[in-house]
Every structure is written in C-alpha cells, then in structure tokens.
N, C-alpha and C positions, 0 to 999 in steps of 0.2 A: 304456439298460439299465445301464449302464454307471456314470452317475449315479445310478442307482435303489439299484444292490448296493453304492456306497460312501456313499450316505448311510444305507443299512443300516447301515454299520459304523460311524461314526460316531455315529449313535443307540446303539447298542452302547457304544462307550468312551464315549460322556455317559453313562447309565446306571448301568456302572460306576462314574464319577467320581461319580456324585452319589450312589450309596449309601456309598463309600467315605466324602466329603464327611460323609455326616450319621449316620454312626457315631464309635464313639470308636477310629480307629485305634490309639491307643497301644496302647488293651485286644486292641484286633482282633491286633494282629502279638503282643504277648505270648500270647496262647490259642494261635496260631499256631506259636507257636515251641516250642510245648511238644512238637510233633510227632518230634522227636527223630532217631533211631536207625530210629523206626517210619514213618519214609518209605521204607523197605528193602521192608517185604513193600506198603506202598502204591502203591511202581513194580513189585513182581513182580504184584502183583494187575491193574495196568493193563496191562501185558506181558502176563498170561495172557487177559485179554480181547480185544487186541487178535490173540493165538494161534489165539482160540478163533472170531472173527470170520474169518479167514483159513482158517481149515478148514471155516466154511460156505461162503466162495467157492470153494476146492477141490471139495466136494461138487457143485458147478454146472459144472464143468468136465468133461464125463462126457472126453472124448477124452483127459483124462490118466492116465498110468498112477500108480497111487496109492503112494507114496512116502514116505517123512519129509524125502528133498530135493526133491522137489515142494513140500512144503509150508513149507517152508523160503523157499522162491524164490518164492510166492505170497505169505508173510509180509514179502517184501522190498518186494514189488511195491507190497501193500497197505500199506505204513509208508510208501511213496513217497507213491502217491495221497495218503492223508488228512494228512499234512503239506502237500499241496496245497490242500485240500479248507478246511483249521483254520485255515492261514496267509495264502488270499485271498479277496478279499470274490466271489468266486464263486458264489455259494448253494451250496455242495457240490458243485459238478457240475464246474471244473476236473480235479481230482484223479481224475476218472472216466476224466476222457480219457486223462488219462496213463496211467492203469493200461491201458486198452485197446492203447494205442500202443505200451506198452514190452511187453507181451503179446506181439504181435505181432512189433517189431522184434527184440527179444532169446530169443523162444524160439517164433517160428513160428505162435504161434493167432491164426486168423483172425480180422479183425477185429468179425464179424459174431458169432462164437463167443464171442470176451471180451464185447463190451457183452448178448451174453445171457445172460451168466453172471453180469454184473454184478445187472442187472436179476432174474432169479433169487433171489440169495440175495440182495439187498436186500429180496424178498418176504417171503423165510424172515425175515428179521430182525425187520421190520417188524411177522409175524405173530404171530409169538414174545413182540414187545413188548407187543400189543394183551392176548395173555393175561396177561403180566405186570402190566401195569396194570390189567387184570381183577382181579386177586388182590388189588392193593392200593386200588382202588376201595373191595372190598368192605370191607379192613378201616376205610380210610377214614370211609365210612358207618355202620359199628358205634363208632366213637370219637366219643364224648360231648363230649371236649374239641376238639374240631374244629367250627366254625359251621356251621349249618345252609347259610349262602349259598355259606360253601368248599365244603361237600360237593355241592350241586346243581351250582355252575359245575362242579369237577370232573368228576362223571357225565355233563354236556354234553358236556364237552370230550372225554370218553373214547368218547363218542356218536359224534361227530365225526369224529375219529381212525380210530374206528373204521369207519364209514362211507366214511370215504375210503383208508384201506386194501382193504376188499373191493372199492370202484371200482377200486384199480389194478390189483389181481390179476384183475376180470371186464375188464378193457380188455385184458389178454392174455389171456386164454382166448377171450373171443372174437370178438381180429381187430379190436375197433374203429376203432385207428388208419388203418390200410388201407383199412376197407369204410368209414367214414365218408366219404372223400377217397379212391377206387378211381379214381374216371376222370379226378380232376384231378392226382391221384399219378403215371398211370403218362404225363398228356399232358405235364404240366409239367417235372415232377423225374424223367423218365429213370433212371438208373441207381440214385438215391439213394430213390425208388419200389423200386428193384427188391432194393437193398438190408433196406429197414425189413421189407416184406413177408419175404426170406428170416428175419433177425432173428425174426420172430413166430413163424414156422415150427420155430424155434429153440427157443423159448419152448412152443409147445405139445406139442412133439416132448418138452423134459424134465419137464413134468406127465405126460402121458402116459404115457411109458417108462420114468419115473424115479422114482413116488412114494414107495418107500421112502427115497431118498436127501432128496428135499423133505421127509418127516416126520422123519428125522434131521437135518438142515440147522435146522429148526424148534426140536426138542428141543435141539440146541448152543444156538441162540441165548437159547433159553431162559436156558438155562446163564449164559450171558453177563453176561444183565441181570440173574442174581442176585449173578453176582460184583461188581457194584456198590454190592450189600447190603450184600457181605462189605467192599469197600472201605470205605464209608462208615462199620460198626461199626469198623476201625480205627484210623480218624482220630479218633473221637469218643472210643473209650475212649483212646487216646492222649495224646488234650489235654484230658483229666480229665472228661469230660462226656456220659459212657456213654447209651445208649439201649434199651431192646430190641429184639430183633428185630421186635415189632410195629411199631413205631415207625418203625423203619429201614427197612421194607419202604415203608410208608405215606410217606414221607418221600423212598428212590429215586424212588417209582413218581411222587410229585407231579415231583418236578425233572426226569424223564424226557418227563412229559407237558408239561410248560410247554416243555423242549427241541426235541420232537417238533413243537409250534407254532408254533416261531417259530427254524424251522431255517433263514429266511431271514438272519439275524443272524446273523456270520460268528463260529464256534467259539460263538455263542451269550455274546460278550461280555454281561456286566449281566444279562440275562436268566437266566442262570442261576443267578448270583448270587444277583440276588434271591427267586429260589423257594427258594435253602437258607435265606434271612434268613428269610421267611416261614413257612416249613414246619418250620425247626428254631427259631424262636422259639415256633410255638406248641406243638409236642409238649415242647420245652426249657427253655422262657422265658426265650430269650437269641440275640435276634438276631443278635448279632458273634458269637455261637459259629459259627452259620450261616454267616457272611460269612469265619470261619476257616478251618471246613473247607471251604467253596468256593474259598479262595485254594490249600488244599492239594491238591483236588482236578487246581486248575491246573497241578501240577510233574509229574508224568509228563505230562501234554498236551502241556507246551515241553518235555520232555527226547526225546518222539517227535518234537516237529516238528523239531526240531534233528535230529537222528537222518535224518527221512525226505528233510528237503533236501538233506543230505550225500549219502545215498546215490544222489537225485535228481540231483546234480551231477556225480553218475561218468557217470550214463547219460546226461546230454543236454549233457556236456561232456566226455566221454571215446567218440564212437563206436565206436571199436575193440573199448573193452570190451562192448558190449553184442553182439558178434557172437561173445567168445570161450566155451570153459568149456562155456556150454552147447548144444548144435544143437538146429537146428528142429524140433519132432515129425515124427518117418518122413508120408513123404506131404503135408505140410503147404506147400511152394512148390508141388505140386500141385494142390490148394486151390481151383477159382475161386472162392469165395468169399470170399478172403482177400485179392483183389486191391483 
C-alpha cells in the first residue's frame, strides 16, 4: 500500500513536470505574477472556505455546546488534519486520524464520536458537491463552445460520482458494513467489531435526530464550493483575463469533478493542473492562463499546509499543551465509548 500511495504521488509530480515542461513557462510565471496585491482576498477567500468547512464538521458534533470558541478549535483541528491530508501521499485519510486523535486527546470526544462526525459532514460535503456540479453540468451542456465528447465524458463522470456518493451515504443508513461481515466482525475482531457497529449507530442516530442540522451542514457546503467561483473570478480578473460567472461556474465545477476522481493523487498534484489548462483554455483560449491560475490557486494550499504542520507540531511535540487551556467535555472520561 504503501508503494501504491507513493507511486501515486509521483505520477502526480510527473504530471506536473510534464505540463509545466510543455508550456511556455516564462509566459506562465509572467500571467502569474500579475496576481498582485490580489492574492490578499485569494487567501481570505480560501481562509473562508476552509471556515465554512469546519462549521459543517461542528454541525456533526451534536454533544458540543455551540460556541465561536468551539469553532475556532475545530477550525484548528481541521487546518491540522488537512495539512496532513495535502502533505502525504495518504489518499486523505492520514489527516483523519489525526483529527480524531487530537479530538479526543486534547478536548475529551470520544473516539467513536469524532470519526462519526468525520464521516457525517464529509457526507454533507460530498452532497453539497454533487448538486454543485449538478448546476455546472447543466451549464456545461448548454455551452456550444464545449465538445460534444467533453460534455458526454463529463455527464458520466458526474453519473459516477454521483452514484457513488448515494453508495456511501446508503452504506450508512443501512448498517452495511456490520451486517455484511456480522458473524466474522463480532468472531474475529472483538472489540473493534464492537467499535465500527457503535460508530453506525452514531451515524444513524444523527440522520435521524439531527436532519435539520444535516440540511444546513449541506446548504454550508454548498456555500463553499461556490466560494471557489468566487476565488477563481479573482485570479482571472486579476491577471488580466476575466471570465463570466457562466464560465467560472462551468470551469470550478470541471476541476472539482476531475479532483473528486482522482483524489487518489496526493493534493491532486498535475491533476488539477491540468483540468484548469484544459477547461480554461477552452472557455479562454489560453492554456498557461489555466496553468496560471492553478499555480495561484496553490499559495493559500502551502500557506495552510505550513500553517497546519506548525500547529501540528505543538500537539504531537508539545503533550503538555494539548491537556492545558481547554478540559474535557463534562461527562466525557465517563464515556465507555471513548475508551
């Protein structure tokens, strides 16, 4: 596995090097550099995203009391993880654990509680997406300037996606993982059987009791993937080569879905890249514009990852701190679940 996730990454940076390679860099970092001043609201806009991502995982957390320092310390948690998540060839799933860990270690929630809170609003996220790229499908398919074969691959892939999003949201609602594997779950793996099963219980417990919170969790995310709209008109009108909003929908929602696919690819090196070369060369007709704004799109990504390893370095090289400041939720070493 191990070999699998770094020769992911690796095909990754070739990727990058070879569109990089067969562009005309000089032009590339000139278009680039015109960015300005205006990489100021391009990091407050990926700051607000990442804000707005952390208040749908607060939404999943019912057992906290709702707060702006709650969400504050969730937003810490979460800048941790996904610097984890960005920075190793993990498929995303490092950066999970840690959120769950330091969850637990540094303010009490059970461990069973964080990974179904994870799981949760990665749903809302996920779901949020699927209409998102709903909307830009459709504009996709109305745009004339767009190939017939772009438009058909895209509507599969959104098929797809789709498709396999309502799989993972019906594997928790109903118990698959458990009743697939019930009698070899509870003979083989003991506790950690007994673990997953609480986990689902978790999971149907906040559909259930919680749908308002799940359709606001949904609407946020929503939110999100638009503020990537808004990120991307300001890159473009910034380095001279404006778009319209149709465009820029049609043009997120492509590089969201090529991300979505190939989320195996750690931070989606090259890969994403080349969907902006692609997608802004053909609403644009200039593919190093594409290859611009995707370099820009990368400086708040390293300015977080930077960001969440430091403060990852307090917590798993500092233990002390992670027991001071704040305590456990009342009832929470109580917990058998947390054990």
């Amino acid at each position: 596995m191990r070999f699998i996730k770094f020769t992911y990454l690796i095909i990754g940076v070739g990727l990058l090097a070879l569109l990089v390679l067969r562009s005309d860099s000089a032009a590339v970092l000139n278009v680039a550099g015109r960015i300005g001043f205006a990489i100021v609201p391009v990091m407050a806009l990926y700051a607000a995203r990442v804000a707005v991502m952390s208040f749908v995982w607060s939404l999943s957390l019912t057992e906290l009391p709702w707060s702006p320092l709650w969400l504050g310390r969730i937003l810490v948690v979460r800048t941790v993880g996904d610097a984890i998540n960005l920075a190793t060839p993990f498929a995303q799933m490092g950066g999970e654990v840690i959120k769950v860990m330091v969850l637990k270690r540094r303010y009490g929630i059970a461990l069973g509680e964080g990974a179904a809170s994870l799981i949760t609003s990665r749903t809302a996220l996920v779901f949020a997406l699927v209409l998102f790229l709903a909307v830009g499908y459709g504009l996709i398919a109305g745009e004339s300037a767009i190939a017939t074969g772009y438009q058909w691959s895209t509507g599969l892939g959104l098929m797809v996606f789709a498709a396999a999003v309502a799989g993972f949201y019906l594997v928790q609602r109903w118990r698959l993982l458990s009743r697939s594997g019930a009698l070899f779950l509870r003979r083989r793996l003991g506790k950690l059987a007994a673990g997953l099963i609480a986990t689902e219980d978790r999971l149907l417990a906040f559909y259930r009791d919680h749908p308002k919170r799940f359709a606001v969790a949904i609407a946020a995310g929503f939110f999100q993937w638009f503020l990537g709209v808004a990120t991307l008109y300001v890159i473009l009108a910034a380095i001279g080569h404006p778009l319209g909003w149709r465009e820029l929908w049609m043009a997120e929602a492509f590089v969201q879905l090529v991300r979505a696919t190939t989320f195996f690819v750690p931070a989606n090196l090259g890969t994403q890249e080349g969907a902006f070369m692609l997608v802004i060369g053909v609403l644009g007709g200039d593919p190093s514009v594409g290859l611009a704004a995707a370099l820009i799109r990368r400086l708040p990504e390293v300015a977080f990852i930077a960001l969440g390893l430091l403060l990852g370095w307090r917590y798993t090289g500092h233990f002390a701190y992670l027991k001071e400041k704040a305590p456990p939720l009342e009832g929470a070493e109580e917990n058998p679940q947390g054990q």
